[in-house]
VMD Tcl script that builds the backbone (N, CA, C; Angstrom):
set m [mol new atoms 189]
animate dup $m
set s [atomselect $m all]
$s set {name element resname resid chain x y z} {
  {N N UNK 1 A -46.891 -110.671 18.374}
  {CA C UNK 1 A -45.810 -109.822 17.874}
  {C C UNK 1 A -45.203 -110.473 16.624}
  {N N UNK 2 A -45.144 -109.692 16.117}
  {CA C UNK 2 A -44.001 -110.192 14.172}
  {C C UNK 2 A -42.902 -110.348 14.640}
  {N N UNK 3 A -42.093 -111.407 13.491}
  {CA C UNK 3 A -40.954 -112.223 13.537}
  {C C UNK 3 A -40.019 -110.763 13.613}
  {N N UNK 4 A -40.865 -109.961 12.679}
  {CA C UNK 4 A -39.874 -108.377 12.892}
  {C C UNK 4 A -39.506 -107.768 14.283}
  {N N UNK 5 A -40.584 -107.447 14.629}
  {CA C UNK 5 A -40.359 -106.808 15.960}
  {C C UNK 5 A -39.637 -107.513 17.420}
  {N N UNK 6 A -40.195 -109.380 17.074}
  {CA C UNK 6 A -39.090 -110.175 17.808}
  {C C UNK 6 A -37.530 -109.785 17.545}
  {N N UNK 7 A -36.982 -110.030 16.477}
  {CA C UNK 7 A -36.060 -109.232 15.860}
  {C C UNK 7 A -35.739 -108.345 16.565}
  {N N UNK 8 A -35.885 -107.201 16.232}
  {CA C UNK 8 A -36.009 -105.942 16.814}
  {C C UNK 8 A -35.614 -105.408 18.377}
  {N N UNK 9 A -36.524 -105.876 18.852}
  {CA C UNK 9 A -36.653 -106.046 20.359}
  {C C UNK 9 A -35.420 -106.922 20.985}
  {N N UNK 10 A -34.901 -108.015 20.475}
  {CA C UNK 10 A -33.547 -108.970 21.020}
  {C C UNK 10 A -32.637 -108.190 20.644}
  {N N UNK 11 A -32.696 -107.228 19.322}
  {CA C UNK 11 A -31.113 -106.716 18.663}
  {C C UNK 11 A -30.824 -105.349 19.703}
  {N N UNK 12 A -32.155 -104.828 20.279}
  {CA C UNK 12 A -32.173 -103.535 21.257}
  {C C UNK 12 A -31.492 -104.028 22.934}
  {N N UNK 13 A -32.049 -105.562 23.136}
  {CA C UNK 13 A -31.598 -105.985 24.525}
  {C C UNK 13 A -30.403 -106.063 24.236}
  {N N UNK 14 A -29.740 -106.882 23.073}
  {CA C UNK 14 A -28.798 -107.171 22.822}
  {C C UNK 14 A -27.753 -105.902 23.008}
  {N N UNK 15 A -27.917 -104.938 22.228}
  {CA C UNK 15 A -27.522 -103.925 22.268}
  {C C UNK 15 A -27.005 -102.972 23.486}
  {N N UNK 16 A -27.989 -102.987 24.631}
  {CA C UNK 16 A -28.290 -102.562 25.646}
  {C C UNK 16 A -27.488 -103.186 26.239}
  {N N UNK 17 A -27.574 -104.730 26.571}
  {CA C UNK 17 A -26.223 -105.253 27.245}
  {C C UNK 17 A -24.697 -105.313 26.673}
  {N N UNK 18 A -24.539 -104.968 25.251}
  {CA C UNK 18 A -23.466 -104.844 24.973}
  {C C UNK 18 A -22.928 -103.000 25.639}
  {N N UNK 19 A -23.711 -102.371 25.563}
  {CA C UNK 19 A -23.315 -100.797 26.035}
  {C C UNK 19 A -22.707 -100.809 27.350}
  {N N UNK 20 A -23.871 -102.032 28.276}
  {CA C UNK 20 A -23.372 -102.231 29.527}
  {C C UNK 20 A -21.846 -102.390 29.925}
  {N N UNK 21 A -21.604 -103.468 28.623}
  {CA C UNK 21 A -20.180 -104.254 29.440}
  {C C UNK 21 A -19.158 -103.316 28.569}
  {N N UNK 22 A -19.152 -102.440 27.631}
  {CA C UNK 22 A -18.466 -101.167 27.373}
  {C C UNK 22 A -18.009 -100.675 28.350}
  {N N UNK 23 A -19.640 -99.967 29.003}
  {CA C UNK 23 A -19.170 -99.188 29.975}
  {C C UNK 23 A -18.341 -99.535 30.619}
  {N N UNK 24 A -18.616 -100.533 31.557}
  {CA C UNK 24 A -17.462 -101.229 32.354}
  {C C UNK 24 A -16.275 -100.942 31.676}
  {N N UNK 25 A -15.860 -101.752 30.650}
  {CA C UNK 25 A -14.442 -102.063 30.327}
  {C C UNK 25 A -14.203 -100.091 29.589}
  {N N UNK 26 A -14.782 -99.449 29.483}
  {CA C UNK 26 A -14.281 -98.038 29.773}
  {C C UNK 26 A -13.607 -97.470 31.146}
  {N N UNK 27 A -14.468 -97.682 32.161}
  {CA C UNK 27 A -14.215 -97.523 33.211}
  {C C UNK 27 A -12.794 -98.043 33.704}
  {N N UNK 28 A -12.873 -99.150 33.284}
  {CA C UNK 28 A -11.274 -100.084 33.704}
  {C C UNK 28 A -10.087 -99.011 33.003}
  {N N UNK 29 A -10.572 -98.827 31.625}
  {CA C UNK 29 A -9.007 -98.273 31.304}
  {C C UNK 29 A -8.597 -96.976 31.626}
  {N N UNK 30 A -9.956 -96.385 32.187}
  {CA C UNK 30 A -9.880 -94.720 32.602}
  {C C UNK 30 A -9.678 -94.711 33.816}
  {N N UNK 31 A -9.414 -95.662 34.637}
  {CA C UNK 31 A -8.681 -96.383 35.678}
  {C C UNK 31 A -7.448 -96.515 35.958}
  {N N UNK 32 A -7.189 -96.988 34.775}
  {CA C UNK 32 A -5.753 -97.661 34.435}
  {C C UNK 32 A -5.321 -96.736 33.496}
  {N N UNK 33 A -5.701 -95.832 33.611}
  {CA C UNK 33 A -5.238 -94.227 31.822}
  {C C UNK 33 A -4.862 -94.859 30.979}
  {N N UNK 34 A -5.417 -95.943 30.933}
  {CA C UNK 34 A -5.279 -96.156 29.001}
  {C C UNK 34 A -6.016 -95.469 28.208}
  {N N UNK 35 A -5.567 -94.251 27.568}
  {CA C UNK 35 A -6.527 -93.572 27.202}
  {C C UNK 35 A -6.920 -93.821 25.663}
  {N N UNK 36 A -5.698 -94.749 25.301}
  {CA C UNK 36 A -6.018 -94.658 23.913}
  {C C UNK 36 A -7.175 -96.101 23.581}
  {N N UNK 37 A -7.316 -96.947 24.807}
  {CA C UNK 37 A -8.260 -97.787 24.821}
  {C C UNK 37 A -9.707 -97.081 25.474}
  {N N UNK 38 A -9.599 -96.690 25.975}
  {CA C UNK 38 A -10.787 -95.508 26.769}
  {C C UNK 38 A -11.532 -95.039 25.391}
  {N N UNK 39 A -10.847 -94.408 24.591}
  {CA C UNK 39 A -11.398 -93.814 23.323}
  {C C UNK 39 A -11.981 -94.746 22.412}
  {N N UNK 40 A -11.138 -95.752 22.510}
  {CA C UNK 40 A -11.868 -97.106 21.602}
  {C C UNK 40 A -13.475 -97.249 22.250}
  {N N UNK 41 A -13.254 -97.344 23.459}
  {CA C UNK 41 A -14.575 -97.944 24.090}
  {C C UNK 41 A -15.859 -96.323 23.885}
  {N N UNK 42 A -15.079 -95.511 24.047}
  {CA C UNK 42 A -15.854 -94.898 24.226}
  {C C UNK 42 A -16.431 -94.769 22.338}
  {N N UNK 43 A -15.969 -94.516 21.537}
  {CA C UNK 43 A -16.647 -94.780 20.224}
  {C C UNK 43 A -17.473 -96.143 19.946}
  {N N UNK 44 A -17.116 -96.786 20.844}
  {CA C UNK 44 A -17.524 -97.919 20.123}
  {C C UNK 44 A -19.323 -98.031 21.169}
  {N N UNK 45 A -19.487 -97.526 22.049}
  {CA C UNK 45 A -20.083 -97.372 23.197}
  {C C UNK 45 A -21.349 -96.114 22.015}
  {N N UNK 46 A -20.613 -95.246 21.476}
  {CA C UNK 46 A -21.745 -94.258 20.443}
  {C C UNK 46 A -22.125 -94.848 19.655}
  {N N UNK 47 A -21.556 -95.884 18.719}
  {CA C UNK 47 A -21.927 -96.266 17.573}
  {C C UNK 47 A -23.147 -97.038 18.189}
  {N N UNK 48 A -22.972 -97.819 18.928}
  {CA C UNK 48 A -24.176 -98.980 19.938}
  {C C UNK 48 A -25.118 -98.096 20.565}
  {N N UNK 49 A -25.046 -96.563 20.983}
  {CA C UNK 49 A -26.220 -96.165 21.092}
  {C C UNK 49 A -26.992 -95.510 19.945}
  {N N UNK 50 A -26.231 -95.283 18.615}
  {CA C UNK 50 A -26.803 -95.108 17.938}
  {C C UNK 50 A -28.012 -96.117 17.049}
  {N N UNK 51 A -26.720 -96.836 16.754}
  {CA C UNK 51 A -27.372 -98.315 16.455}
  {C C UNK 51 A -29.125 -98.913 17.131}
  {N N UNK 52 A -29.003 -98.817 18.956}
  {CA C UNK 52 A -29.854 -99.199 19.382}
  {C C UNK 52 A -31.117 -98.291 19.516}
  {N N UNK 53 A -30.810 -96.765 18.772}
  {CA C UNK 53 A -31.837 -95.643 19.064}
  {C C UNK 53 A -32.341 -95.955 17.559}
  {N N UNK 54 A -31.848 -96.157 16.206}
  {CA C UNK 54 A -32.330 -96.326 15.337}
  {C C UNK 54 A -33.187 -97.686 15.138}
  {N N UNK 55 A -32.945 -99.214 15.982}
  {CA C UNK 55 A -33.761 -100.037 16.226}
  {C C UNK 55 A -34.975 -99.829 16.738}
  {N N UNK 56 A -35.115 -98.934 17.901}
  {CA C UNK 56 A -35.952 -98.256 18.814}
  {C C UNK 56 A -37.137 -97.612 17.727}
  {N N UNK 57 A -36.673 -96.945 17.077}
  {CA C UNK 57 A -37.505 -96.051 15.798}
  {C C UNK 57 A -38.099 -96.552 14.831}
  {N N UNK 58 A -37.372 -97.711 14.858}
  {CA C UNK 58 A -37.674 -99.119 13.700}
  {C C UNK 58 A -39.129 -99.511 14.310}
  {N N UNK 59 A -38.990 -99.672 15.992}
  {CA C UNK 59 A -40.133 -100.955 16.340}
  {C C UNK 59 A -40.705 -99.978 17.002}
  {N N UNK 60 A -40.716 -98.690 17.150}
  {CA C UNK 60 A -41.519 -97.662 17.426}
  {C C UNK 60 A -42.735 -97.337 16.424}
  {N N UNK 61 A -41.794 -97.792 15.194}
  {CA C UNK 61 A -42.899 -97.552 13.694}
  {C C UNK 61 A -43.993 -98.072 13.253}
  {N N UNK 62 A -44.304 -99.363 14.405}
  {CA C UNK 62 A -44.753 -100.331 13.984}
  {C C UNK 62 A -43.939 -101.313 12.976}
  {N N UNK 63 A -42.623 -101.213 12.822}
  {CA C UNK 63 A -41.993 -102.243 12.178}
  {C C UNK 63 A -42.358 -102.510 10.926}
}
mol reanalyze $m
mol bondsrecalc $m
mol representation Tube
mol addrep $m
């Protein structure tokens, strides 16, 4: 595998576990109705799946 697609592939896990612990800490404030932190997470939770669907396409391409 290329130094690229190593790349690639860690920034997608990476990614993937950052969505994880979003979720969670979404969950907490929609818990706790913080809603105006709820919204944080929850944008910030799209941008990271966007992010990790356009990596995906990257090393889908052959890189």
């Amino acid at each position: 595998m290329t130094n690229r697609k190593n790349r690639l592939k860690k920034g997608i896990d990476s990614l993937a576990e950052q969505i994880e612990l979003h979720e969670d800490k979404l969950r907490r404030a929609e818990e706790e109705e913080n809603l105006e932190l709820a919204l944080y997470y929850r944008k910030e939770i799209e941008a990271k799946r966007r992010d990790k669907e356009e990596k995906e396409r990257m090393l889908g391409k052959g890189g």
